[in-house]
C-alpha positions as YAML, in Angstrom:
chain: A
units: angstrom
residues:
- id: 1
  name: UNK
  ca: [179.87, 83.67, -102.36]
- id: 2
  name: UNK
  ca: [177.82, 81.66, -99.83]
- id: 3
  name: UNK
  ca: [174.85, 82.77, -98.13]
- id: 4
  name: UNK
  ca: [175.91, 83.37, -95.43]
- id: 5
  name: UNK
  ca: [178.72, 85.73, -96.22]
- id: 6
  name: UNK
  ca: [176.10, 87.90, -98.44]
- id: 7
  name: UNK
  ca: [174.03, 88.15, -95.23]
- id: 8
  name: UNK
  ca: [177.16, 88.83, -93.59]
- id: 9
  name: UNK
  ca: [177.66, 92.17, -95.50]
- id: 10
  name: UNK
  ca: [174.35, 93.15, -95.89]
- id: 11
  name: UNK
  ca: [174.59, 93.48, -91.81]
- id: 12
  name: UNK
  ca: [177.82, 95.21, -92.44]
- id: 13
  name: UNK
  ca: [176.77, 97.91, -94.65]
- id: 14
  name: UNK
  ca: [173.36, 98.33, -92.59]
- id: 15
  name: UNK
  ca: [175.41, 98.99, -89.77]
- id: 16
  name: UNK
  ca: [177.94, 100.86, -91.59]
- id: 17
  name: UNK
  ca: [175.29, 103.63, -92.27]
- id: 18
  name: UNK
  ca: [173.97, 103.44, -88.76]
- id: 19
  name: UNK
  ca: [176.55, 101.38, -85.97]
- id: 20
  name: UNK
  ca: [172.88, 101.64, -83.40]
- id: 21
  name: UNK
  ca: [170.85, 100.02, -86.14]
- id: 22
  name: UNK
  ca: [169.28, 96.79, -85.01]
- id: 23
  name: UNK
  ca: [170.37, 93.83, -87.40]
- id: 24
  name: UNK
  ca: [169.34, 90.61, -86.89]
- id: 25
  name: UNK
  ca: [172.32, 87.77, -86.89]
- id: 26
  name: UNK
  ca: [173.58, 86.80, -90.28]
- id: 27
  name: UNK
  ca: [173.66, 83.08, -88.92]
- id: 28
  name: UNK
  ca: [170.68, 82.14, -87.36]
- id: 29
  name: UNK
  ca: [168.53, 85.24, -86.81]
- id: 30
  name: UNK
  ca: [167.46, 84.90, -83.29]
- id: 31
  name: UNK
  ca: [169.42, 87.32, -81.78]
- id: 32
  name: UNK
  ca: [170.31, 91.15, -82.95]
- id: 33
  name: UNK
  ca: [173.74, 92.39, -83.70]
- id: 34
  name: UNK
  ca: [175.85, 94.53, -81.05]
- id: 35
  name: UNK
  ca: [179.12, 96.35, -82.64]
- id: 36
  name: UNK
  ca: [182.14, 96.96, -81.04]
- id: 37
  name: UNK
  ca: [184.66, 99.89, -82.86]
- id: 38
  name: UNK
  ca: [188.49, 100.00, -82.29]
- id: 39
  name: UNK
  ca: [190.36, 102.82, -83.59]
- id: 40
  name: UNK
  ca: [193.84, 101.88, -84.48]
- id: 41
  name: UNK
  ca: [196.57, 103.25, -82.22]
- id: 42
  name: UNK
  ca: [199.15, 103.98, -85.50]
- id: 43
  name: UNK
  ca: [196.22, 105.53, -87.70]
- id: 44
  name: UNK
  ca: [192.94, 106.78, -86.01]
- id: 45
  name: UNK
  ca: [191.82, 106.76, -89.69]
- id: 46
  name: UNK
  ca: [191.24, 102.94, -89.55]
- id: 47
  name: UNK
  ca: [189.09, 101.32, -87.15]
- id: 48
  name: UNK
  ca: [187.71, 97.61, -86.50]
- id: 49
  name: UNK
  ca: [184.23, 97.35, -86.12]
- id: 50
  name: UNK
  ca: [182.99, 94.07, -84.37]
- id: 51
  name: UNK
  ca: [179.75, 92.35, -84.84]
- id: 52
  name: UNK
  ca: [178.69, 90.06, -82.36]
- id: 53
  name: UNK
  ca: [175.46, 88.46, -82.14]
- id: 54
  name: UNK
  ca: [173.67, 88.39, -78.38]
- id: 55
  name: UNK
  ca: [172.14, 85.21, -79.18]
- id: 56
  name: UNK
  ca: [174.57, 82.67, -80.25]
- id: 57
  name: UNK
  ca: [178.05, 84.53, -80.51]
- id: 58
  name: UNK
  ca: [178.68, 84.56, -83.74]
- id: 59
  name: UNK
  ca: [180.90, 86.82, -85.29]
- id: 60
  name: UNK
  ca: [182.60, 88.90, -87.70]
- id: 61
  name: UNK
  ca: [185.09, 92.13, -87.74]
- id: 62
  name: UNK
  ca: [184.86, 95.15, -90.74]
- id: 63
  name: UNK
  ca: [188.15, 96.77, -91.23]
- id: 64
  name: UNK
  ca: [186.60, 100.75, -91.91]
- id: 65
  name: UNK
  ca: [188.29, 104.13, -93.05]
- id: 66
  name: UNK
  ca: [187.43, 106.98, -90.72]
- id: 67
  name: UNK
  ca: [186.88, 110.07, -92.61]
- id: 68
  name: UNK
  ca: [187.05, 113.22, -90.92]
- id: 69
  name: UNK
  ca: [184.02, 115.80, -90.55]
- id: 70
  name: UNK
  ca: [184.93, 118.59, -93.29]
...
């Protein structure tokens, strides 16, 4: 695995635990992470989460399971 994928999913999971965290950008590190979630129409158990750094665009989505509140 490069780098840059590790760094990749260490923003992930930071941001996994806590979607306001601030994570710096797996690429370059100027800029700070904003996430984006999209529940999916056909199962609001799924969602895409996208991570988008302010800085320099870069970018990567997480495909998450939803689990509901017991």
């Amino acid at each position: 695995m490069t780098p840059s994928a590790t760094r990749w999913i260490e923003a992930a999971n930071a941001l996994a635990a806590n979607s306001s965290a601030i994570v710096a950008c797996p690429e370059g590190g100027d800029g700070n992470l904003t996430v984006h979630d999209e529940v999916f129409k056909d199962d609001p158990n799924m969602m895409e989460r996208y991570l988008v750094c302010d800085t320099c665009g870069a970018r990567n989505v997480v495909r998450v399971r939803v689990y509901p509140h017991a």
